[in-house]
N, C-alpha and C positions, 0 to 999 in steps of 0.2 A: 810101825810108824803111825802117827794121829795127824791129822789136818782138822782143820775147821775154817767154815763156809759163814760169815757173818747176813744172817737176814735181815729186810727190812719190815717183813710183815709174814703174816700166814697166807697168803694166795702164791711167792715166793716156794714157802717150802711147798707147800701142795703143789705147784708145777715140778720141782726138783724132786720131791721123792714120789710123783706119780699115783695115780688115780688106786688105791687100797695099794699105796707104797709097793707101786710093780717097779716103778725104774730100782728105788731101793733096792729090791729082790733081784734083779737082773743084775743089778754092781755086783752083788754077792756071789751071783750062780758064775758070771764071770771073770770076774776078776778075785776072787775073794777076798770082797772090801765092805768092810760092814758099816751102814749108814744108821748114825743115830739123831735123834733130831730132839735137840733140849733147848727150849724157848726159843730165841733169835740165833740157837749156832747150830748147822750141822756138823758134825765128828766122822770122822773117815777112819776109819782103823782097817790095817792090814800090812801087806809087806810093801816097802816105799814104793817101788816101780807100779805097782799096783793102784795104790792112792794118788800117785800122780797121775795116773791115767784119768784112774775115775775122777779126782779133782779135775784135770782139764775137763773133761766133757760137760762137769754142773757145771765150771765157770761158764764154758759156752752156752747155756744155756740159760742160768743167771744172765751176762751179758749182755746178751739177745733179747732176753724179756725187760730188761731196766732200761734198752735203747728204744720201744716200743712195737716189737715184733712177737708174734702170738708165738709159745712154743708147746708143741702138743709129745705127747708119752711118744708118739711114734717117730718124731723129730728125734727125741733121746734116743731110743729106740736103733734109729737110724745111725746116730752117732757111736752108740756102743759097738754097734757091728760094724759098722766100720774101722772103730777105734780111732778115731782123728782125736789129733791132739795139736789143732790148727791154733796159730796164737787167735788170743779172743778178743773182739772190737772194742774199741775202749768207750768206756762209760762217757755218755757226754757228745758221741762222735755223731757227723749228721746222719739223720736214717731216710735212706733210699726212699726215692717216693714211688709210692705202692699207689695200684689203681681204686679210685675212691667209689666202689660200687657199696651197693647197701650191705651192712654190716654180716646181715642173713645169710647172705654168701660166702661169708668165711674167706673171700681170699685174698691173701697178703703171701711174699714172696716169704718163702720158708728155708732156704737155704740160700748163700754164696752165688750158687749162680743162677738163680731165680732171681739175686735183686739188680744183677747184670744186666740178664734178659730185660728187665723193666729198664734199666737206664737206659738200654741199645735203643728201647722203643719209643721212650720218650723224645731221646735226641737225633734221629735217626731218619730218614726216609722209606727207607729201605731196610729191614734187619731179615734173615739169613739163621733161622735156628736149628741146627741137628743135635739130636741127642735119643738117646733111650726112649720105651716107653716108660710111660708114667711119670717125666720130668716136669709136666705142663707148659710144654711148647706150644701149644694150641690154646687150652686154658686161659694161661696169661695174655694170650694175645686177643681174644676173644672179649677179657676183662678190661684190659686196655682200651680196647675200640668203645666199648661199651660207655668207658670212661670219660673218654675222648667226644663220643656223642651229645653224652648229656652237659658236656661244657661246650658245647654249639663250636668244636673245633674242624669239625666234617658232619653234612647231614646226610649220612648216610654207610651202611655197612654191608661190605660183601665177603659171603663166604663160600667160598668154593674148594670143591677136591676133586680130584679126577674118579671113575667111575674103574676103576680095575679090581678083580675080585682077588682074594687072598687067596691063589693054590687050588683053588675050585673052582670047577666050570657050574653056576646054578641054574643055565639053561632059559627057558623062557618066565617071565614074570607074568601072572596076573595084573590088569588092572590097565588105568589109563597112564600117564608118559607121569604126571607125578607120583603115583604109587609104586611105579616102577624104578624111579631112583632115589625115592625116599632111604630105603636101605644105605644106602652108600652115604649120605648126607645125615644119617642117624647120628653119629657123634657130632657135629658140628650144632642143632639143636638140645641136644642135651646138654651142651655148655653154654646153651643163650636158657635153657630151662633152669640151671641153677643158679644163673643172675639177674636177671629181669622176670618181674609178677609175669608170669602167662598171661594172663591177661595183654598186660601190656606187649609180649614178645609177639601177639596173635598181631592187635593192632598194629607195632611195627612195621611184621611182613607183607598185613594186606594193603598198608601204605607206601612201600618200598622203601621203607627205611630200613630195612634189613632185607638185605636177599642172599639165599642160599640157593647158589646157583651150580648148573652139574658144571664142571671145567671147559667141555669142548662148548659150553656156549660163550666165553668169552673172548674166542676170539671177533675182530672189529670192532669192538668198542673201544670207545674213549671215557675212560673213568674219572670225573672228575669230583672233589669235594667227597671224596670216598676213601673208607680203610679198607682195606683190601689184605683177604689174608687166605691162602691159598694151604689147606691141608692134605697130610702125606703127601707130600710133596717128591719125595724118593720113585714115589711113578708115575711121573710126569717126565715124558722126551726131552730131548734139548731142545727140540724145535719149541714145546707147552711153556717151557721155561720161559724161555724167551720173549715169547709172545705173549704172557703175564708181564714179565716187567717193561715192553712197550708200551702196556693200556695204561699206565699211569698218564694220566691229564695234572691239571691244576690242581693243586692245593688236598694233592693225595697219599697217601701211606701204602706201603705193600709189606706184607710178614710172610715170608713162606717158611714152611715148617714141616720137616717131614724125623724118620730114623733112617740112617743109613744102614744098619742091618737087617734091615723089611722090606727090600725092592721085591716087589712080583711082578717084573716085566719081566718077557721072554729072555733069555739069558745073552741074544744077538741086539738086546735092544739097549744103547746105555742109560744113564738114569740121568737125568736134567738136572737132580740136584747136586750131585755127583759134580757132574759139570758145573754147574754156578761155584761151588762152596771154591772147586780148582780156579774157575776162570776170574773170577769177580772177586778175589781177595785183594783188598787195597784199595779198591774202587773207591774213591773219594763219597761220601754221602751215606755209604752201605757196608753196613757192618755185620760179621760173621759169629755169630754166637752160638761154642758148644757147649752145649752141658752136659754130663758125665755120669755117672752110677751114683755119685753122690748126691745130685739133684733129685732123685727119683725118690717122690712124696707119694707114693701108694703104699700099699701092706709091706712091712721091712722084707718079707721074702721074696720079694717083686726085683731088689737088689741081688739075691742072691741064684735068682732064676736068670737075669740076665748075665752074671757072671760064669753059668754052667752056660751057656750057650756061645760065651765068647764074642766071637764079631762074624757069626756067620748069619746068616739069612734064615728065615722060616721054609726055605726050601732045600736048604743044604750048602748053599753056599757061600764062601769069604766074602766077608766086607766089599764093597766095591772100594779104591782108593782114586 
């Protein structure tokens, strides 16, 4: 069977057949569906079921680049292994709006439920994200806020996670009470390090426009005029839970965000997001956002690591439900 892929230009086919024509090469290793590319048409040759595979996944990905969303080798990549053959958005259709940080940054929602996540947060008060690692549950929400800031829609941004160690006890730290919970608050700066000049992220913090704060210090506060976004959230109590979405004051946003297959609390202890995602479904205002193995925008075998692990824990145990 032949198909053909009509072009509008050469940035087109160079997204579609991939950086020294690797998506090319991968249609073939997989599917064996040989991509030819002659002026404005690509040719698909191979056995039918075949060609329509790989034709759906370029249209996806044509698509997605004509409605103005970036799409990278590892996007295809991701779709190959998967193999989705999701109907594909129609040209012309409105495109989700994505958080407007500087370019530099690279980030725009990359899959389906990445442009969710951004709608949840836009319209939302409250949004409620579980998923895998490497989905950008935290990320996006980080960008967002970021977003949110420099449109003077809150002056101010809080980022917190609790302090619980991954499966290891490391004992006593060196150093004074910030260098001792820097560790734990490491990922939450490296996603304000790849969207705001350092520079500027320095001056933020020593302004308190940005505080990255450990979790048990917010309880009694009243947060107003602030986003508020609360990582790994999977271990935090019911009681931490709770007592984050009471500190919402005025004219404030909360995102918690965790995975539900990475609790490391004591196994007598239940998990507060666990609880939230159960108790607060429907909750008028707050909306629950999962995203799935197929949201997951790290190295395509980042997908297939979490599917040999299933839905159990880094410690050995089933999901919590």
């Amino acid at each position: 069977m032949t198909a053909e892929l009509r072009l509008r230009n050469t940035e087109e086919a160079r997204v579609l057949l991939g950086p020294l024509d690797r998506t090319a090469k991968l249609l073939r290793a997989r599917f064996g569906v040989q991509v030819v590319h002659r002026g404005d048409v690509l040719k698909l040759l191979g056995e039918a079921d075949s060609v329509r595979v790989a034709r759906g996944i370029l249209e996806r990905a044509l698509a997605q680049l004509r409605c103005g969303h970036s799409v990278t080798h590892a996007d295809v990549e991701r779709w190959i292994d998967v193999g989705e053959t999701i109907e594909r958005p129609q040209e012309g259709a409105p495109v989700p709006r994505a958080p407007r940080v500087p370019r530099a940054a690279g980030v725009q929602p990359r899959t389906d439920g990445q442009r969710h996540y951004l709608r949840a947060l836009d319209s939302n008060p409250v949004v409620i994200c579980v998923g895998p690692a490497g989905t950008g549950k935290t990320y996006l929400a980080v960008a967002a806020a970021v977003d949110a800031l420099r449109e003077g829609r809150f002056r101010r941004i809080i980022l917190t996670r609790p302090a619980v160690e991954a499966g290891e006890k490391l004992g006593f730290l060196p150093g004074d009470f910030r260098e001792k919970i820097n560790p734990y608050l490491r990922p939450l700066y490296d996603a304000l390090g790849d969207l705001l000049d350092p520079a500027m992220t320095s001056r933020y913090i020593e302004n308190d426009v940005i505080e990255v704060c450990p979790f048990a210090y917010m309880r009694g506060r009243t947060l107003n005029n602030a986003f508020i976004i609360l990582d790994e959230a999977q271990n935090t109590t019911v009681a931490q839970t709770r007592m984050l979405l009471t500190r919402m004051g005025a004219n404030s946003q909360v995102v918690i965000a965790g995975d539900l297959t990475q609790i490391d609390l004591p196994r007598s202890v239940p998990s507060g997001l666990v609880d939230a995602v159960e108790r607060l479904e429907g909750v008028e205002g707050l909306t629950i956002v999962r995203l799935q193995r197929e949201d997951i925008v790290r190295h395509p075998i980042v997908q297939r690591i979490v599917d040999a692990y299933g839905t159990e824990s880094r410690d050995g145990r089933k999901k919590r439900r």
